[in-house]
N, C-alpha and C positions, 0 to 999 in steps of 0.2 A: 476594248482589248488592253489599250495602254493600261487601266485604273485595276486589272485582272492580273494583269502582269507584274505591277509594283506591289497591291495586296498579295499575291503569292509568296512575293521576295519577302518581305514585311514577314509572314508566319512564317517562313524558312527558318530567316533569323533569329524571329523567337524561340521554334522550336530548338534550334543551335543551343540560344542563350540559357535557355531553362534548365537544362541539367548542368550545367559552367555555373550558374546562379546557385543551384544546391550543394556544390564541392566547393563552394569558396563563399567568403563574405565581402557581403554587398554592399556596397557604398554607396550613399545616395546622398545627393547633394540638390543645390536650387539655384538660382542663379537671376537677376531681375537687372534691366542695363536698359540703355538707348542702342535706334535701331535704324540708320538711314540707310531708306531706298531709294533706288532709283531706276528707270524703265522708260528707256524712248527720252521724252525731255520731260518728264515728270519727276518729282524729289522732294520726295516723303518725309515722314519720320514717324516712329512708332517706339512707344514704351514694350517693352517684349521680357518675357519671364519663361526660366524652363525647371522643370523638374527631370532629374535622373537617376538611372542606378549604372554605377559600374561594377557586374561581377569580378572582372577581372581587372589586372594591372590595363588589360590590353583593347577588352570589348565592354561596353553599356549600351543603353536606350536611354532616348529622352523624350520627354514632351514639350512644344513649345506653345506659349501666345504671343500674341500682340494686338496690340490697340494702338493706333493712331493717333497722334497727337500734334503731330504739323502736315499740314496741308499744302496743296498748290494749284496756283491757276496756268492754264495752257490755253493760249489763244482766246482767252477769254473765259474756258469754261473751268467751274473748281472741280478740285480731285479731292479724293478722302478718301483714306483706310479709316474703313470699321475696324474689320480684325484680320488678324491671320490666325491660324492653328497648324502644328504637325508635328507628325512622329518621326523621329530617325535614329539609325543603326550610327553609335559611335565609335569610332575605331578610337584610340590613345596610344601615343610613343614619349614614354617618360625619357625623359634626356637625363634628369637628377631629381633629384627629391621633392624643388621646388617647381621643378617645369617640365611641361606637356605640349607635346604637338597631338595635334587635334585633324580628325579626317572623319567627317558624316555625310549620310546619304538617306533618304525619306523621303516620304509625302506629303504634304503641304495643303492646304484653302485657304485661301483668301478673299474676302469682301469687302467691294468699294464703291462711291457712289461719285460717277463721275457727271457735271452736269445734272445735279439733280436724278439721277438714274442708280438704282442698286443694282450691283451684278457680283457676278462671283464666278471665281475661275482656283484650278487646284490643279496639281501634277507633281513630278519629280522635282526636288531639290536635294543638293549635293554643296558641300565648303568644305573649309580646311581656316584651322585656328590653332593659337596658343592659349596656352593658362599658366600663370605664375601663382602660384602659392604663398603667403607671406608667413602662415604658421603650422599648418596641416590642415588650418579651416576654412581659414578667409582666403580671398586671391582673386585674383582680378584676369577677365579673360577678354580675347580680339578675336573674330572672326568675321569672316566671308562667306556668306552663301549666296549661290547663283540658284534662282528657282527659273527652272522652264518653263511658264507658263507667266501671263502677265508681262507679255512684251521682254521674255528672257530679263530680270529684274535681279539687280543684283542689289545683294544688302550688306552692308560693314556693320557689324553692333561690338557695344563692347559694356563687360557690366559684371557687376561684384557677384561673387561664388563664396556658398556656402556648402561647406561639407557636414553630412548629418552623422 
């Protein structure tokens, strides 16, 4: 019901964003940074990359990854992100020409193998970020997301942006 629930919202959005994407031009940018998690007393880290459009000054999508690249041991056993992946509805509030406050919400998977064991667990994730701009192209962004799933895991990443 939950995964019914978020998929519904997810094509709302889109269908919102679709006709706002044909009355205006679209900005798409990319973005590739470091990504620490952490969930219960486990703390991660993950190379993570996103691709997006923003129709407007005000709404985009994006897509994200990541791949894990620091580990941890808990009471003996190792942890490990393979990956994560997800999509999420980005809100934007331009303060000034160089800066953005940032507000997304999506769905998320992730895959780990804890103790020698693969599993994988997915659900809502929601944060809030900034983005500085240093010339219209380049700029550098911080954010927070809390994904509900995965022991409520909260992630700070922060990583260079590019506007296409």
């Amino acid at each position: 019901m939950k995964t019914l629930m978020i998929g519904a919202s997810v094509a709302a959005l889109l269908a919102i964003a679709a006709p706002v994407a044909a009355n205006a031009e679209t900005t798409w940018y990319g973005n590739v940074g470091y990504a620490g998690i952490s969930a219960d007393d486990v703390n991660l880290g993950a190379i993570q990359g996103r691709i997006g459009a923003q129709f407007t000054p005000h709404i985009g999508v994006e897509g994200e990854v990541a791949f894990g690249v620091k580990d941890d041991t808990v009471l003996g056993t190792d942890v490990k992100l393979d990956n994560e992946y997800g999509i999420y509805a980005v809100g934007t509030l331009p303060v000034n020409d160089k800066f953005d406050l940032l507000a997304r919400v999506g769905y998320a998977r992730a895959e780990a193998d804890v103790g020698g064991t693969s599993g994988s667990d997915d659900g809502v994730a929601y944060g809030v970020g900034a983005q500085y701009s240093f010339d219209g192209k380049n700029g550098v962004r911080a954010d927070y997301t809390k994904y509900d799933f995965l022991g409520d895991a909260d992630v700070w990443s922060v990583s260079y942006v590019r506007k296409f």
